[in-house]
N, CA, C, O and CB atoms as a CASP TS submission, in Angstrom:
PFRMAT TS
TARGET T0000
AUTHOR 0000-0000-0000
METHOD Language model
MODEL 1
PARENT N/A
ATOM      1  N   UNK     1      14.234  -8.476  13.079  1.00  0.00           N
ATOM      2  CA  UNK     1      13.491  -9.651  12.602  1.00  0.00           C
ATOM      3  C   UNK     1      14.198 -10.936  13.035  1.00  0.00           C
ATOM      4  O   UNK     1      13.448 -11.729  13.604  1.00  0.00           O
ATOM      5  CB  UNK     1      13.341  -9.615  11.056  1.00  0.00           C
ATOM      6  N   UNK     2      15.308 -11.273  12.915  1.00  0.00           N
ATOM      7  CA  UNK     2      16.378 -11.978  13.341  1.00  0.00           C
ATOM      8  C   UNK     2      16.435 -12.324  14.851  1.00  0.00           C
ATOM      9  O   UNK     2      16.745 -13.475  15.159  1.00  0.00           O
ATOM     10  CB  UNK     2      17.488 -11.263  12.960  1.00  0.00           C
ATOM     11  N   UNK     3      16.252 -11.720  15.490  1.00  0.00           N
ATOM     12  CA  UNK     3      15.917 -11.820  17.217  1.00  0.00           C
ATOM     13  C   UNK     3      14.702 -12.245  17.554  1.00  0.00           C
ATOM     14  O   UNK     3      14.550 -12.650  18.706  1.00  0.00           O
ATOM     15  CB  UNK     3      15.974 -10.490  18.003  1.00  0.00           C
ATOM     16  N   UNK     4      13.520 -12.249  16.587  1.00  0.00           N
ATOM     17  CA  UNK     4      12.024 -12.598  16.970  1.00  0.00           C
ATOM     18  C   UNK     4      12.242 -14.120  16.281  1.00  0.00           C
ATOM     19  O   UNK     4      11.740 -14.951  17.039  1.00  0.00           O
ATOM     20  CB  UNK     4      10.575 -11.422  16.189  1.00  0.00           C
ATOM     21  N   UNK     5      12.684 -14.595  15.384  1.00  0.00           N
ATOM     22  CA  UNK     5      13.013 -15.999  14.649  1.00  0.00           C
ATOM     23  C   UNK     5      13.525 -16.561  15.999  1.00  0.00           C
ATOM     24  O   UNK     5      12.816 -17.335  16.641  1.00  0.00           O
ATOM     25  CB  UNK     5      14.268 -16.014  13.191  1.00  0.00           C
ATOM     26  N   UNK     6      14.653 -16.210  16.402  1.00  0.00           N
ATOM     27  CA  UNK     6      15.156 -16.828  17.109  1.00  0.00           C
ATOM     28  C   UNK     6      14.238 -16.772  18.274  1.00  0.00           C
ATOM     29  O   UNK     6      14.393 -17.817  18.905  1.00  0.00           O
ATOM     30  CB  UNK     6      16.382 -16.489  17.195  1.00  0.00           C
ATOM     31  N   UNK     7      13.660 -16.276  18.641  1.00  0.00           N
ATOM     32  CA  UNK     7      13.041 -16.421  20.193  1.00  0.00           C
ATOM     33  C   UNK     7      11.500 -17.590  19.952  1.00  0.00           C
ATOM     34  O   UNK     7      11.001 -18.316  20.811  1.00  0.00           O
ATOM     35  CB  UNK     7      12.445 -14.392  20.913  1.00  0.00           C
ATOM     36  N   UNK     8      11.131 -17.441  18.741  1.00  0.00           N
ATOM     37  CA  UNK     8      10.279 -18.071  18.173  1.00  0.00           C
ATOM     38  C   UNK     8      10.816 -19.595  18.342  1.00  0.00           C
ATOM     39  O   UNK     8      10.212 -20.450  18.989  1.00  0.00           O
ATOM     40  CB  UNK     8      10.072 -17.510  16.806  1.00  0.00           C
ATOM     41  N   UNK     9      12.002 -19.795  17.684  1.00  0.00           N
ATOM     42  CA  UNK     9      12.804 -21.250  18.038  1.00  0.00           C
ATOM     43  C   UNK     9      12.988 -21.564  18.946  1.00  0.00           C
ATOM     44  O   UNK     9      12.970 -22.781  19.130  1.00  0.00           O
ATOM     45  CB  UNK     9      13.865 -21.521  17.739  1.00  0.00           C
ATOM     46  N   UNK    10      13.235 -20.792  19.907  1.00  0.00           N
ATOM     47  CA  UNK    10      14.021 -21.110  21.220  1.00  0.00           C
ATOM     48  C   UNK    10      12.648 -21.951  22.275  1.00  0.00           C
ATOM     49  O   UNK    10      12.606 -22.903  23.054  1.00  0.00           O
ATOM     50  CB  UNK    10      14.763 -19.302  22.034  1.00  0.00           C
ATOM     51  N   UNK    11      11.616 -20.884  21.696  1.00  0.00           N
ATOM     52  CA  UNK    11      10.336 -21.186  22.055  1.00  0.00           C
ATOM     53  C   UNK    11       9.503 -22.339  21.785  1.00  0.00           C
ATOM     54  O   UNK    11       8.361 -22.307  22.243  1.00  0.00           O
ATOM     55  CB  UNK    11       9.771 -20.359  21.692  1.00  0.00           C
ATOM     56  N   UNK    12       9.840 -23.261  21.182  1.00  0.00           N
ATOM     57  CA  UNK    12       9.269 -24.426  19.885  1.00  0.00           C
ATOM     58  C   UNK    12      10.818 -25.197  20.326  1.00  0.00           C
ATOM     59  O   UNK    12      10.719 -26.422  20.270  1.00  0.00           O
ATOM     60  CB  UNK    12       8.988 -23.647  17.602  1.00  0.00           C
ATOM     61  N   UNK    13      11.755 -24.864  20.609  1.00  0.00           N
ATOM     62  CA  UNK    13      12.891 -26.180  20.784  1.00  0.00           C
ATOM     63  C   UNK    13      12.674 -27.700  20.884  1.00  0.00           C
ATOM     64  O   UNK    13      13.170 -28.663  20.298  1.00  0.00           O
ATOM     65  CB  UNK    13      13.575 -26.018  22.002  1.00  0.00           C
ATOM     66  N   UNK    14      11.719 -27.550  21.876  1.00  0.00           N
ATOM     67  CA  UNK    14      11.840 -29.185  22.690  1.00  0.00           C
ATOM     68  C   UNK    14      10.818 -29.689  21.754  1.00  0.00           C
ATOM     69  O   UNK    14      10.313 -30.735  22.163  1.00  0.00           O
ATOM     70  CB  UNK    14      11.331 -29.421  24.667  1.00  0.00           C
ATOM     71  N   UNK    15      10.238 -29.164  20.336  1.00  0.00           N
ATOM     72  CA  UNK    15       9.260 -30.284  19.697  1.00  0.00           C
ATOM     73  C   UNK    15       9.452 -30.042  18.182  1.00  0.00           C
ATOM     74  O   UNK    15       8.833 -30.484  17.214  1.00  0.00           O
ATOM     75  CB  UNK    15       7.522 -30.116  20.166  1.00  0.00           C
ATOM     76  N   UNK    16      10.499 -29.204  18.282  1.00  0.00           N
ATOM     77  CA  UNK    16      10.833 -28.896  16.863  1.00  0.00           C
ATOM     78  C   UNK    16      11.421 -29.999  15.765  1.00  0.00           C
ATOM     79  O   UNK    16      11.486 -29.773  14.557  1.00  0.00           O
ATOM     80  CB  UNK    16      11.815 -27.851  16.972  1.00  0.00           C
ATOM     81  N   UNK    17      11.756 -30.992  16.282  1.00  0.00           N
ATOM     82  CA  UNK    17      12.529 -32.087  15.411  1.00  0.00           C
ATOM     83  C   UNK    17      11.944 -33.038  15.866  1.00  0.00           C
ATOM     84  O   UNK    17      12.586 -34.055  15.604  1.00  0.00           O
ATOM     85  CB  UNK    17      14.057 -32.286  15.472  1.00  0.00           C
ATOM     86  N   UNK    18      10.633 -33.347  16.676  1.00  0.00           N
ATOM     87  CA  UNK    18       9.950 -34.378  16.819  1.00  0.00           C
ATOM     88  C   UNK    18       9.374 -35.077  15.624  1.00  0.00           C
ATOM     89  O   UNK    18       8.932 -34.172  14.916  1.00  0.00           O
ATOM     90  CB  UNK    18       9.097 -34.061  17.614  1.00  0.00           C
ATOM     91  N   UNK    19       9.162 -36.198  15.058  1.00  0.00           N
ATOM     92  CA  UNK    19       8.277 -36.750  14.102  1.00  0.00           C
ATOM     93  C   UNK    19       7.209 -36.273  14.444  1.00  0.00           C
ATOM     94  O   UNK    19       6.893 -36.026  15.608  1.00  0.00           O
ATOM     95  CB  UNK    19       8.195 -38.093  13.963  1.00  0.00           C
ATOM     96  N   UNK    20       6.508 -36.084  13.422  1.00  0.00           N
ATOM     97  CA  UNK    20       5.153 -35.894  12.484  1.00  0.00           C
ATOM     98  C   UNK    20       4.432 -36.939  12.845  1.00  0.00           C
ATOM     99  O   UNK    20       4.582 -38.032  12.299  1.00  0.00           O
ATOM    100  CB  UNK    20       5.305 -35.900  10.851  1.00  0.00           C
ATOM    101  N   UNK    21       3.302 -36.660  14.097  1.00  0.00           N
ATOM    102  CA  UNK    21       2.349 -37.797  14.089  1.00  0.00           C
ATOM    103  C   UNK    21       1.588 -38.537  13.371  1.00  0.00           C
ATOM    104  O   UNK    21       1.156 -37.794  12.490  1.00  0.00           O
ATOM    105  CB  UNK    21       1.747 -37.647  14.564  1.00  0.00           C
ATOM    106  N   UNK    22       1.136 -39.655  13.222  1.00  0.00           N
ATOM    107  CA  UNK    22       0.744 -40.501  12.151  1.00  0.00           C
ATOM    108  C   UNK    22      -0.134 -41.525  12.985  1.00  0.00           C
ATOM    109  O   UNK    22       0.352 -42.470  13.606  1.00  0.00           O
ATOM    110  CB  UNK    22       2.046 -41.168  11.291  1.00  0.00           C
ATOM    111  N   UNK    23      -1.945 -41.121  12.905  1.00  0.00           N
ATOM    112  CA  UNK    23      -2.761 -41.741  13.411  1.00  0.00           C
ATOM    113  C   UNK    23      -2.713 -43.568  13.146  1.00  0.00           C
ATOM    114  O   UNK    23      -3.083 -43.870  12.011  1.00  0.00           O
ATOM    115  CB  UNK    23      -3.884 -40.994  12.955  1.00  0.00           C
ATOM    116  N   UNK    24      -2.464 -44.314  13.705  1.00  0.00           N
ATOM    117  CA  UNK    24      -2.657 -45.851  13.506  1.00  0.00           C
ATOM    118  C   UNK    24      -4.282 -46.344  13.693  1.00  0.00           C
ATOM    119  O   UNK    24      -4.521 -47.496  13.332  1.00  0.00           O
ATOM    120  CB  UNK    24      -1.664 -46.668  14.692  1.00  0.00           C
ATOM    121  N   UNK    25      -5.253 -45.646  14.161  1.00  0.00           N
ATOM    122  CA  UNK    25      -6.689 -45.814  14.361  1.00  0.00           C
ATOM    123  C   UNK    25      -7.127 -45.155  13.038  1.00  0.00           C
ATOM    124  O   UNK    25      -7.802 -45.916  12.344  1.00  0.00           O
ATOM    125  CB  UNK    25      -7.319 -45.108  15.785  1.00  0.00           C
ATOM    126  N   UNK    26      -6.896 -43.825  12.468  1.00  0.00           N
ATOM    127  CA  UNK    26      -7.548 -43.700  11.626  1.00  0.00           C
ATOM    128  C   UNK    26      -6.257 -42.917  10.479  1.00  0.00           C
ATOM    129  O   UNK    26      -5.225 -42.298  10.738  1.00  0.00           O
ATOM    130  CB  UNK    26      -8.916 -42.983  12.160  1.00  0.00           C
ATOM    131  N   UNK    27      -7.097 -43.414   8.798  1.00  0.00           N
ATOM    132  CA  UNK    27      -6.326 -43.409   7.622  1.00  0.00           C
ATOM    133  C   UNK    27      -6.168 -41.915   7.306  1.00  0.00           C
ATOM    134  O   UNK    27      -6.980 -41.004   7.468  1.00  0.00           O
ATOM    135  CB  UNK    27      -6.997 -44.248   6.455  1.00  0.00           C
ATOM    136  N   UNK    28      -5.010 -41.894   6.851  1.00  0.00           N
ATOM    137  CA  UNK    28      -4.844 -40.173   6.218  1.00  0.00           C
ATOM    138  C   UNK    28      -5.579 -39.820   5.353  1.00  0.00           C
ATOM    139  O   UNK    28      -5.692 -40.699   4.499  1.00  0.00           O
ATOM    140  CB  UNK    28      -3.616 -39.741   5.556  1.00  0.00           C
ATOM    141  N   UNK    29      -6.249 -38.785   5.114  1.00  0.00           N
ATOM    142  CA  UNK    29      -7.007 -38.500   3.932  1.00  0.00           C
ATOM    143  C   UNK    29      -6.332 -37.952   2.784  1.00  0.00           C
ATOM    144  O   UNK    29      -5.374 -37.183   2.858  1.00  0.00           O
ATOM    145  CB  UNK    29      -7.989 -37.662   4.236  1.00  0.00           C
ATOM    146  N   UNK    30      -6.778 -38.305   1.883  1.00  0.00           N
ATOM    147  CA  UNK    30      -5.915 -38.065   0.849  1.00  0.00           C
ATOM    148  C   UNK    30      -5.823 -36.720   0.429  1.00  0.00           C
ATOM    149  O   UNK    30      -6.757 -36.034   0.844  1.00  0.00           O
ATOM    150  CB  UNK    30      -6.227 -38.811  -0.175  1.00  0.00           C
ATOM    151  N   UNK    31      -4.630 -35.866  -0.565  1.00  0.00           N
ATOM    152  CA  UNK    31      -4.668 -34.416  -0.767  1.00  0.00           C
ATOM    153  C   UNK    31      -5.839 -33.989  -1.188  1.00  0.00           C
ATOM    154  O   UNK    31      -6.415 -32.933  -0.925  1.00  0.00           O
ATOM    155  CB  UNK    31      -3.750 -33.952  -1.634  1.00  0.00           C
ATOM    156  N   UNK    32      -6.257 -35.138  -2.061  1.00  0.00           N
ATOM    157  CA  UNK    32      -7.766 -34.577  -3.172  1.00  0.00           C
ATOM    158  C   UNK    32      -9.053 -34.095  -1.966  1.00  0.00           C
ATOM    159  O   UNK    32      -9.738 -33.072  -1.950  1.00  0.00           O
ATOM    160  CB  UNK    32      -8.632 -36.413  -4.451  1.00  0.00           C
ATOM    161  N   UNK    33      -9.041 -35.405  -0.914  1.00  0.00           N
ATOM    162  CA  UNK    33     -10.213 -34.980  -0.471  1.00  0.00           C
ATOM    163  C   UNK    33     -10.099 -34.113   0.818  1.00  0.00           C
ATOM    164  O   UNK    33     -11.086 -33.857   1.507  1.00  0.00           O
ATOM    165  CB  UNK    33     -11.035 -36.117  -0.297  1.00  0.00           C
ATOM    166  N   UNK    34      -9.176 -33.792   1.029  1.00  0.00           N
ATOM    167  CA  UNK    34      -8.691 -32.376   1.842  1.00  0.00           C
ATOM    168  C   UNK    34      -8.736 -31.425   0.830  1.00  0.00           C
ATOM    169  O   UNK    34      -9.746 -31.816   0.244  1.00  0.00           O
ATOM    170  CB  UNK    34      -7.106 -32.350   2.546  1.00  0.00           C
ATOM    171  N   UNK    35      -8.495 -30.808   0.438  1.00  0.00           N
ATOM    172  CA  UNK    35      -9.140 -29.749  -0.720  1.00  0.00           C
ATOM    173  C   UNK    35     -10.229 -29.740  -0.792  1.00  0.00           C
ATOM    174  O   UNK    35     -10.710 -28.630  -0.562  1.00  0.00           O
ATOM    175  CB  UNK    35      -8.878 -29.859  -2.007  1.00  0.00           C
ATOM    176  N   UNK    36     -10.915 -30.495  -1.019  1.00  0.00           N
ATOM    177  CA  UNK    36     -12.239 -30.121  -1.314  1.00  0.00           C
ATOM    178  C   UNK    36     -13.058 -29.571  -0.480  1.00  0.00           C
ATOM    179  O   UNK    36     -14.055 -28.870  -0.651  1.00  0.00           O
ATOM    180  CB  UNK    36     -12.825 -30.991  -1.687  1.00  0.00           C
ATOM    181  N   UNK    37     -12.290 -30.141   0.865  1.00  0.00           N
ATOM    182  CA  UNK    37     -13.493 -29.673   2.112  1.00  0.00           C
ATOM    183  C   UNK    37     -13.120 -28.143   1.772  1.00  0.00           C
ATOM    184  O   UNK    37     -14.124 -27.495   2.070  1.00  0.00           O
ATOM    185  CB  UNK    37     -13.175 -30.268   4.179  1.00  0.00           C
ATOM    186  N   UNK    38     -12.456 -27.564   1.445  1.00  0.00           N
ATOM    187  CA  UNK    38     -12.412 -26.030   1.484  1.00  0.00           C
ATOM    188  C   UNK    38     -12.341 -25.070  -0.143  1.00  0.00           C
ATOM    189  O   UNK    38     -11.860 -23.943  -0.255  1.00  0.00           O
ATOM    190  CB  UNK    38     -10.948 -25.722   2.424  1.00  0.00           C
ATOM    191  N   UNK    39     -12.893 -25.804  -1.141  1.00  0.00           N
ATOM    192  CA  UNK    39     -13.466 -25.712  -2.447  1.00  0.00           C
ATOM    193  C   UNK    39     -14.981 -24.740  -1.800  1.00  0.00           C
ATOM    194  O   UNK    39     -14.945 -23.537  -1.542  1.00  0.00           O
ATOM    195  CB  UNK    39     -13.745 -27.554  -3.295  1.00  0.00           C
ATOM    196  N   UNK    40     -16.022 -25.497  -1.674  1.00  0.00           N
ATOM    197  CA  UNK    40     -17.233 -24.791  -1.416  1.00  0.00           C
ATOM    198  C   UNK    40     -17.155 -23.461  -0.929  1.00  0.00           C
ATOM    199  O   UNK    40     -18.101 -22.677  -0.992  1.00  0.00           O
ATOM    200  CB  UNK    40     -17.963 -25.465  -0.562  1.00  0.00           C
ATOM    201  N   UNK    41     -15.634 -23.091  -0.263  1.00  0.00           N
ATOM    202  CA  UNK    41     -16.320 -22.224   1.000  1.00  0.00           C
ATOM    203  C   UNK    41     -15.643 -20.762   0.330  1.00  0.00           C
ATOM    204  O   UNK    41     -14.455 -20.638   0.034  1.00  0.00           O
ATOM    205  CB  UNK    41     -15.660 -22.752   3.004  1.00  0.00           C
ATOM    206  N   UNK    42     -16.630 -19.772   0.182  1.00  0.00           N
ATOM    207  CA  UNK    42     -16.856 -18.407  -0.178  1.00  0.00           C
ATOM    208  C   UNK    42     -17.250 -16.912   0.603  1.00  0.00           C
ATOM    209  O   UNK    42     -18.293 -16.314   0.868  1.00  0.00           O
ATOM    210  CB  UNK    42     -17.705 -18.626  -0.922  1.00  0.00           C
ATOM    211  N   UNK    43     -15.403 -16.626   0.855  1.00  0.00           N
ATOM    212  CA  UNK    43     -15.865 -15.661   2.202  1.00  0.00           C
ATOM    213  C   UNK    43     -16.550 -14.677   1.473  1.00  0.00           C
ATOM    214  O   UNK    43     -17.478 -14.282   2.178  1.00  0.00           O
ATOM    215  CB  UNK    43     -14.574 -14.910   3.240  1.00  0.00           C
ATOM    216  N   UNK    44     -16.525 -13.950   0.123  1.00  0.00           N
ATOM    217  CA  UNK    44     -17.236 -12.855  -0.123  1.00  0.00           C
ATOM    218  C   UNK    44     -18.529 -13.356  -1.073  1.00  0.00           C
ATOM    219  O   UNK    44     -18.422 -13.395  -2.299  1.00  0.00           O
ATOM    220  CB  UNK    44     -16.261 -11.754  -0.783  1.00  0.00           C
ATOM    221  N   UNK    45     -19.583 -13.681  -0.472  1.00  0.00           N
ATOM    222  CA  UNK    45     -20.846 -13.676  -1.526  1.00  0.00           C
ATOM    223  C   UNK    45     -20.918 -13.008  -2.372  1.00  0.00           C
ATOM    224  O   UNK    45     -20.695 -11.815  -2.168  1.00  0.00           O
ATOM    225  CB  UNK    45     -21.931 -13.456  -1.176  1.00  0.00           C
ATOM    226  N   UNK    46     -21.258 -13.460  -3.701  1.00  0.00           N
ATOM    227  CA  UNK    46     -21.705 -12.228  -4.444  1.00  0.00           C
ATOM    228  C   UNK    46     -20.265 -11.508  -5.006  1.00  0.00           C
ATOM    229  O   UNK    46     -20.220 -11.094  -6.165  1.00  0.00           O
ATOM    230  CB  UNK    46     -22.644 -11.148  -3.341  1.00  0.00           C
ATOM    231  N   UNK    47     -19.571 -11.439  -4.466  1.00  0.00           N
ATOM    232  CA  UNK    47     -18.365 -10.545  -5.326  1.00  0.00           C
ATOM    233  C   UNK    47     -18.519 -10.431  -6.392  1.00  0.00           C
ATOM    234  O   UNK    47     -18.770  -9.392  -7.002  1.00  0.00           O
ATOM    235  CB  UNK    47     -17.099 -10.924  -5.398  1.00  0.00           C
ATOM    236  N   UNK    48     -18.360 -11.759  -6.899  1.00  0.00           N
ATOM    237  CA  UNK    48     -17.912 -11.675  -8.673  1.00  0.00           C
ATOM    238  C   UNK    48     -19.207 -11.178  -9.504  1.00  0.00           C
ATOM    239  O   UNK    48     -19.262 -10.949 -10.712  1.00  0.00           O
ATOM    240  CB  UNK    48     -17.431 -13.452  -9.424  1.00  0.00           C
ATOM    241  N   UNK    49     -20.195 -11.074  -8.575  1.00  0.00           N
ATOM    242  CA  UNK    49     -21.282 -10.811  -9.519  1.00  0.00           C
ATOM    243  C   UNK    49     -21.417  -9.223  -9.313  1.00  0.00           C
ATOM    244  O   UNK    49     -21.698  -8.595 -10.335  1.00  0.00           O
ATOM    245  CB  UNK    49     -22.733 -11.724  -9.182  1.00  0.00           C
ATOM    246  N   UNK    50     -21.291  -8.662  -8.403  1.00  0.00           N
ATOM    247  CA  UNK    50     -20.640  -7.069  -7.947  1.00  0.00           C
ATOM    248  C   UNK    50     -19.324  -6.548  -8.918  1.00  0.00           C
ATOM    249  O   UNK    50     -19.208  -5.329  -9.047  1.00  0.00           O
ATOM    250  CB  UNK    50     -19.942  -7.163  -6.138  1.00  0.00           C
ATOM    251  N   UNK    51     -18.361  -7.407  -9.581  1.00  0.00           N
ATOM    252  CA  UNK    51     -17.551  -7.089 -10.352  1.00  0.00           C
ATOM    253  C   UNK    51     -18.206  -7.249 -11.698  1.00  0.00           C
ATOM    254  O   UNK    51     -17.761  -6.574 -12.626  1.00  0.00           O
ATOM    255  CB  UNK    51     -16.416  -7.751 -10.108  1.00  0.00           C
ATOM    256  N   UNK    52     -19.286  -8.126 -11.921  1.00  0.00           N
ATOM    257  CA  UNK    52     -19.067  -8.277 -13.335  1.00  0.00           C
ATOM    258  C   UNK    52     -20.153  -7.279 -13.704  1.00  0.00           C
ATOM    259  O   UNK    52     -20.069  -6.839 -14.850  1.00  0.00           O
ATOM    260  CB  UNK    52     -19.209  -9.843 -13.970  1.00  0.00           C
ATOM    261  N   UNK    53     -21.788  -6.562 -12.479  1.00  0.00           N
ATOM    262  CA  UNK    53     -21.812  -5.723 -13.064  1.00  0.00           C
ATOM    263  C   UNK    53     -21.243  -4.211 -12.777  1.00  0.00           C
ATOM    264  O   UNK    53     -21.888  -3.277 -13.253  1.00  0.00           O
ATOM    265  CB  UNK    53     -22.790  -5.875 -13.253  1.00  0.00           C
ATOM    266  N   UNK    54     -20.777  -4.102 -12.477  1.00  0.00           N
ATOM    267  CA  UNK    54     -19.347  -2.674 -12.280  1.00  0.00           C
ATOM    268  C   UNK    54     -18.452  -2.885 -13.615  1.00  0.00           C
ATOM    269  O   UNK    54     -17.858  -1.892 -14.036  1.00  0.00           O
ATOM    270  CB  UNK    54     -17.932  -2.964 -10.527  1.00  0.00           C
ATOM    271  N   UNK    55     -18.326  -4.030 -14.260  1.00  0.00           N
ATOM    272  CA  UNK    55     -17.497  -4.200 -15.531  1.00  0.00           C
ATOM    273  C   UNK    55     -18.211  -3.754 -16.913  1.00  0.00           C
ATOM    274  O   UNK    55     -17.735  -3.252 -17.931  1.00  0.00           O
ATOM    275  CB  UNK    55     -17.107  -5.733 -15.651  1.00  0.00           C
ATOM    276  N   UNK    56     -19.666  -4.163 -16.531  1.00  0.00           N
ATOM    277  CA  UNK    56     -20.800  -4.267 -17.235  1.00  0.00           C
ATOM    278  C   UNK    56     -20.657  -2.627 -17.743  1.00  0.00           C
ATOM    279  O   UNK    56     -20.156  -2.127 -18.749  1.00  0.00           O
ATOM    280  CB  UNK    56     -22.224  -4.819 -16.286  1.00  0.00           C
ATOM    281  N   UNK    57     -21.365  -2.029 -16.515  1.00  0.00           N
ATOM    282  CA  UNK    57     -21.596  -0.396 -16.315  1.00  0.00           C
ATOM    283  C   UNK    57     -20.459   0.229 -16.593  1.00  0.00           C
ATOM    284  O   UNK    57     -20.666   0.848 -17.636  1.00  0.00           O
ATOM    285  CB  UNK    57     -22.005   0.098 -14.884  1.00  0.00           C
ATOM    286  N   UNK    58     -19.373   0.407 -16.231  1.00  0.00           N
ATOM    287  CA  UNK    58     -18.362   0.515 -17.056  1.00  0.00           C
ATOM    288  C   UNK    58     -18.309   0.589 -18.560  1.00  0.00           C
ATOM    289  O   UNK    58     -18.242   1.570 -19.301  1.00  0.00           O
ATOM    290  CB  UNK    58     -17.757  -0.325 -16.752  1.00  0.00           C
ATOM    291  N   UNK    59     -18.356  -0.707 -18.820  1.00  0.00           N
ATOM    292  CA  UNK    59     -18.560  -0.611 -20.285  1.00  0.00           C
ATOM    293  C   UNK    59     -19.597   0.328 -21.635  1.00  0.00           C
ATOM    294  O   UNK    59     -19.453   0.796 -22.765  1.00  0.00           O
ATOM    295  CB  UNK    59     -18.841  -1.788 -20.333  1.00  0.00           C
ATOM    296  N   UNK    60     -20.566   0.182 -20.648  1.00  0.00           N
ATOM    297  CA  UNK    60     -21.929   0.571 -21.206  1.00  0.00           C
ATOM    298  C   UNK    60     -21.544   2.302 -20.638  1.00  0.00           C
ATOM    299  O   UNK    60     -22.488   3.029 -20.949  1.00  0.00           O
ATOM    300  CB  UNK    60     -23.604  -0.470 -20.367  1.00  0.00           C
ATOM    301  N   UNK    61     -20.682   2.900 -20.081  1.00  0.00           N
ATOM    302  CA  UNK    61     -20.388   4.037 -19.896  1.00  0.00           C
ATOM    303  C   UNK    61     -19.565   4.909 -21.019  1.00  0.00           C
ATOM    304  O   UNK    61     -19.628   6.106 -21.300  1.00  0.00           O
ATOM    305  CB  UNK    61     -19.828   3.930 -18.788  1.00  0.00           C
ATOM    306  N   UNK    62     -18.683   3.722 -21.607  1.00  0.00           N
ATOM    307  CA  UNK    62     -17.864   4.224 -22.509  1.00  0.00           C
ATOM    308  C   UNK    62     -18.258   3.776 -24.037  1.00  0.00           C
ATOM    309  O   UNK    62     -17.526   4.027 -24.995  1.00  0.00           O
ATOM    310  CB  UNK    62     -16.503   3.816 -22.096  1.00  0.00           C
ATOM    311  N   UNK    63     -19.311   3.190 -24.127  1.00  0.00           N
ATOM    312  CA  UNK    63     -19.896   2.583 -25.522  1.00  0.00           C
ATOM    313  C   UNK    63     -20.878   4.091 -25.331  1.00  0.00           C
ATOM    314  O   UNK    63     -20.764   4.985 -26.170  1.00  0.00           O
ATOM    315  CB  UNK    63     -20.856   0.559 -25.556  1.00  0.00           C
ATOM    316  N   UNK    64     -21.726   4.218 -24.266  1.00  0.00           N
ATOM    317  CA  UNK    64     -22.422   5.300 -24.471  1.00  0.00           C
ATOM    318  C   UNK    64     -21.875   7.017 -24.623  1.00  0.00           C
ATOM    319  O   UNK    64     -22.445   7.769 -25.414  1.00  0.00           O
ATOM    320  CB  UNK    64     -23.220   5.113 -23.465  1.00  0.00           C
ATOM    321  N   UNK    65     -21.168   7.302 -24.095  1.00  0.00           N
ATOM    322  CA  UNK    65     -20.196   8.570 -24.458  1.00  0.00           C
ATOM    323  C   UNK    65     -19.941   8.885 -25.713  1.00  0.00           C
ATOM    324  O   UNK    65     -19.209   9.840 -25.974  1.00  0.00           O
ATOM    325  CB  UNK    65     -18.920   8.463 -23.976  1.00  0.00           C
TER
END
């Protein structure tokens, strides 16, 4: 693991301690509204509603027994 770090660095050297660009044309967006752009977004449709009735049925498995 130790030999792939390093080759990884060795690889990245010449920009590794460069400053952090900082647009002068346009303003940073703030943390809040960076988050949000990725609030809406839902890779599994439907999941939770696939869990809650599997929780449901479940239940109604062991109330009925």
């Amino acid at each position: 693991m130790k030999s792939e770090e390093f080759a990884t660095a060795q690889k990245y050297a010449d920009i590794i301690d460069m400053p952090h660009h900082v647009s002068k044309r346009h303003p940073q967006m703030s943390m809040w509204n960076r988050a949000a752009q990725f609030a809406p977004f839902a890779a599994l449709t439907g999941y939770d509603d696939a869990i809650k009735d599997t929780a449901q049925e479940t239940t109604n498995s062991y109330i009925n027994d």
